[in-house]
N, C-alpha and C positions, 0 to 999 in steps of 0.2 A: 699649715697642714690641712689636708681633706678630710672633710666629717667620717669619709671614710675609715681614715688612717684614726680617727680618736675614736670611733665606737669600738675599733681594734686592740687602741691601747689602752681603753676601759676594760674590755675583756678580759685582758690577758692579765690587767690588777686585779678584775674580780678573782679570776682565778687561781691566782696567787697568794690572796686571801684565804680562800676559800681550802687552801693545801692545810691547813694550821687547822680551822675552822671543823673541816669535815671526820666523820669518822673513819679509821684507818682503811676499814671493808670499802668504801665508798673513795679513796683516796686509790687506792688498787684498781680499782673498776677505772675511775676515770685515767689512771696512766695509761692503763690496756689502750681506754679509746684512744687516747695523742696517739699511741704508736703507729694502731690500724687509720688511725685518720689522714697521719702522714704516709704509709702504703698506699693508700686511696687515693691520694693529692696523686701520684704514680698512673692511677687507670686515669685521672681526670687532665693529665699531660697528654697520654697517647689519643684519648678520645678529642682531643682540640684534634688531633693531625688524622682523626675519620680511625684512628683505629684502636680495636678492642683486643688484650691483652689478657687471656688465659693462663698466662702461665708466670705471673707478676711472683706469684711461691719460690720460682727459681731463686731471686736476690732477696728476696724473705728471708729463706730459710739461708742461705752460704751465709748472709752476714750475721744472722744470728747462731753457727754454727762456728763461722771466724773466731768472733767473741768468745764462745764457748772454749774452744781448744787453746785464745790465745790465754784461758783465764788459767785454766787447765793445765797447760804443758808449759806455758812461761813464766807463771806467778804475775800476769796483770791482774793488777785489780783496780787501775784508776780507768773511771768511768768515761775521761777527757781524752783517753789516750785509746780505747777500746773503740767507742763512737768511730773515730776517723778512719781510724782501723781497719772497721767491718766494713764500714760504706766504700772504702777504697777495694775492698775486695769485691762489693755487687758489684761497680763500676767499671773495675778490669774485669768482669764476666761479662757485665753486659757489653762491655767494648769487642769481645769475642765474638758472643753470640749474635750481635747486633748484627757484624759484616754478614750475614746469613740473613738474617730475617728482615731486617731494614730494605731489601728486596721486593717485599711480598708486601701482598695488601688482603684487606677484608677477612675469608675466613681459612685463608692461607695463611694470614701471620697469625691470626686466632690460635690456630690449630698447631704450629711450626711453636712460638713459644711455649704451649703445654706439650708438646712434645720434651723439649728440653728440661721442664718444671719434671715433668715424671721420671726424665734419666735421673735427676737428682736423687729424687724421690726412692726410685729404685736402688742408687749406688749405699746413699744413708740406711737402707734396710739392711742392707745385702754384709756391707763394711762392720760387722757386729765388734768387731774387737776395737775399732778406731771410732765407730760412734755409737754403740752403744745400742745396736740395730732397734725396735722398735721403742726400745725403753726411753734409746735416749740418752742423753748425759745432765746431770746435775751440774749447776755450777755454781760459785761461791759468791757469797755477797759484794757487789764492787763497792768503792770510794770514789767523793767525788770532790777535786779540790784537796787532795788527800785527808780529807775526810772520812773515815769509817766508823758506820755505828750498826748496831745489831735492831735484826726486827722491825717496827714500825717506823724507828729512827732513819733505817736505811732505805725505808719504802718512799718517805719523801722526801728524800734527796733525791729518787730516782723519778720521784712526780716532778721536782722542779726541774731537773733536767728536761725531761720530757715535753715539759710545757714550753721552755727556750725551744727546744730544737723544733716542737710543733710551730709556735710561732715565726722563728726563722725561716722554718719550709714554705710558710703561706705565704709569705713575703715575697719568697723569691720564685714559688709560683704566680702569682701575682706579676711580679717585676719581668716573667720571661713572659707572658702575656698580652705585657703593655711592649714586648722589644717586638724588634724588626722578626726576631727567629716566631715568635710565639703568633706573630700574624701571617708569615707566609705556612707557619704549620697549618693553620686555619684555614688559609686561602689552599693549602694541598688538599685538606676532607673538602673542598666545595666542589674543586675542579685541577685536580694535580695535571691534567695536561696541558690547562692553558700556561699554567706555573711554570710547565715546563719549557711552554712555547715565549714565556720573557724570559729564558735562560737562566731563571734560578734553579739551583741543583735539588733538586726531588730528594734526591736519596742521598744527603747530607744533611736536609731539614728535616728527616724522617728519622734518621742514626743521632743525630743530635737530642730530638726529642725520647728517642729512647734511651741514652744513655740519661739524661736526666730524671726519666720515671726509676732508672735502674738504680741511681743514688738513692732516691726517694723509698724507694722499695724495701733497698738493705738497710736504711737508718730507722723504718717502722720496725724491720725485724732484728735488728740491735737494741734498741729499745725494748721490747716484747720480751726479748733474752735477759735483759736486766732486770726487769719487773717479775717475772713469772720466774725466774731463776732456774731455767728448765727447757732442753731445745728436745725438739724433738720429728723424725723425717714429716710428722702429720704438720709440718710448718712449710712443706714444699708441694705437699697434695693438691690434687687441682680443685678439692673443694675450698681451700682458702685462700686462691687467687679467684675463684668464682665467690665468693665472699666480696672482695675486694673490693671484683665489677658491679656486685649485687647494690652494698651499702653506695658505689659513686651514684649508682643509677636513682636509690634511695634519697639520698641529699640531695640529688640534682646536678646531673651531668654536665659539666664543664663550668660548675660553680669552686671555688675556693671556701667558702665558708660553708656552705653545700656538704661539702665531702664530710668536714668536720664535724659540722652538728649531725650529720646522719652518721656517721661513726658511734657517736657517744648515745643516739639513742639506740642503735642499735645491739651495744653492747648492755645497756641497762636492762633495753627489753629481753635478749637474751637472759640476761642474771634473773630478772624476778620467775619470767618462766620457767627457767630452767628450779628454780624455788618452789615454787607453788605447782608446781607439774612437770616433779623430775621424769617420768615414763610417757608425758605428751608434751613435752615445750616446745620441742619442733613444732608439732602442730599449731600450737599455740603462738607460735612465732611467727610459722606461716600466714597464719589469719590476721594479725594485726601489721603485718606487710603488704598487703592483699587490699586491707583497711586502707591503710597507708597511699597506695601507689592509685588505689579506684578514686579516692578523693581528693588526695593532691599528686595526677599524674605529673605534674612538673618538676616534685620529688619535693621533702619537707622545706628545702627553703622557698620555694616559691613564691610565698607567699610574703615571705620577708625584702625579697625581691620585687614585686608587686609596690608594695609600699614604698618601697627606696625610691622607685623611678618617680610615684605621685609626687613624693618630696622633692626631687629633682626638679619637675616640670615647675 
């Protein structure tokens, strides 16, 4: 195995550890981040193929809204059966929406997927009696392995979950990066015409890659639903697909462990600011992104990156 692959599965033991170890507040915190980090792995898909994705909230929010109603109206409550569920719901959306937007480039698809993110957005408002318009719906504690316990019990279950399914994502973000599809994506942001000029299909390696950010999207936002036990339309708004973009560009655009660790610093930073300056933490949040991006414009792993390559050489 590659030193890669075992500072990986170091990782994911520390972490693992660390579910038992840490305090519950700080067990919470860190599920949010797996979820958004795997949403993120999503913008860090489309950005290998040159494009940027406003509107990533669409399959945020259906599969954690899936989840919701399937908790709701059919009595699931197993976490293993929920998961595949939702994600199979982003998947056939994004299999929809794709045939449309997989078309377009730059800041026509920019702009084409938040358009669709906001009809969401709008319908979840508007739908008061079926979702609960700006409130939202509540949903009940899942099981996992049927498994069910109340409270803190039930929070890390949903952290080791979250940790499998974050791990699994990286993996096969990874594994679609090293394949044939994840290098002609790459070679489409260099120069999609010459691509097209050796007869590789453009707009198959484009739908491709979008449906797979589209999995990736609905499983952060299933996740998210299981943790916070709470959906709500502000989960399809275009501030938290611009979030999404925000934290890839943060950890380092077209990084895999990039995406991750600037997820989890970001949600930390968020929580103390949001602590220590409930009525400025945006501010505050802003300034130490600001921090963040003037000193390492390569985005926080950079520098980890930097060092990998010395060891390599």
């Amino acid at each position: 195995m590659r030193r890669g692959g075992l500072w990986a599965l170091a990782a994911v033991a520390v972490l693992a550890v660390a579910g038992v170890a840490l305090p519950r507040w700080l067990v919470f915190l860190l599920t949010l981040a797996f979820a958004k980090g795997v949403a993120v792995l999503s913008v860090v898909v489309l950005m290998r193929a040159g494009l940027v994705s406003f509107g990533q909230g669409l399959f945020f929010a259906a599969a954690a809204y899936a989840a919701g109603f399937a908790m709701r109206g059919w009595g699931l409550r197993e976490a293993l059966v929920l998961v595949p569920l939702a994600v199979a719901v982003a998947v056939l959306l994004g299999a929809v929406v794709g045939l449309l937007v997989a078309r377009y480039r730059d800041i026509f698809f920019a702009m084409l997927t938040l358009a669709f993110s906001m009809v969401l957005y709008g319908v979840l408002i508007k739908a008061y009696t079926v979702t609960g318009g700006s409130d939202g719906i509540r949903i009940p504690t899942p099981s996992v392995l049927g498994i069910s316990r109340a409270g803190d019990e039930a929070r890390l279950l949903v952290y080791y979950l979250a940790l499998v399914c974050t791990a699994g994502s990286a993996w096969l973000v990874t594994r679609y990066a090293q394949a044939p599809a994840g290098y002609l994506a790459w070679a489409v942001r260099d120069n999609e015409v010459r691509v097209a000029y050796l007869g590789a299909p453009v707009n198959r390696i484009v739908y491709g890659a979008f449906l797979l950010a589209s999995g990736l999207a609905g499983l952060g936002g299933v996740l998210t639903a299981l943790n916070v036990g709470h959906v709500d339309p502000g989960l399809s708004y275009w501030t938290t697909s611009g979030e999404l973009v925000f934290v890839a560009v943060l950890g380092g655009s077209g990084s895999v462990p990039g995406a991750l660790a600037g997820a989890v610093v970001y949600e930390v930073l968020r929580s103390y600011a949001f602590k220590y300056a409930p009525y400025a933490w945006q501010m505050m949040l802003g300034a130490a992104m600001l921090a963040i991006i003037l000193f390492l414009p390569g985005g926080l792993w950079s520098p980890v990156e930097r060092w990998w390559r010395r060891q390599q050489a």
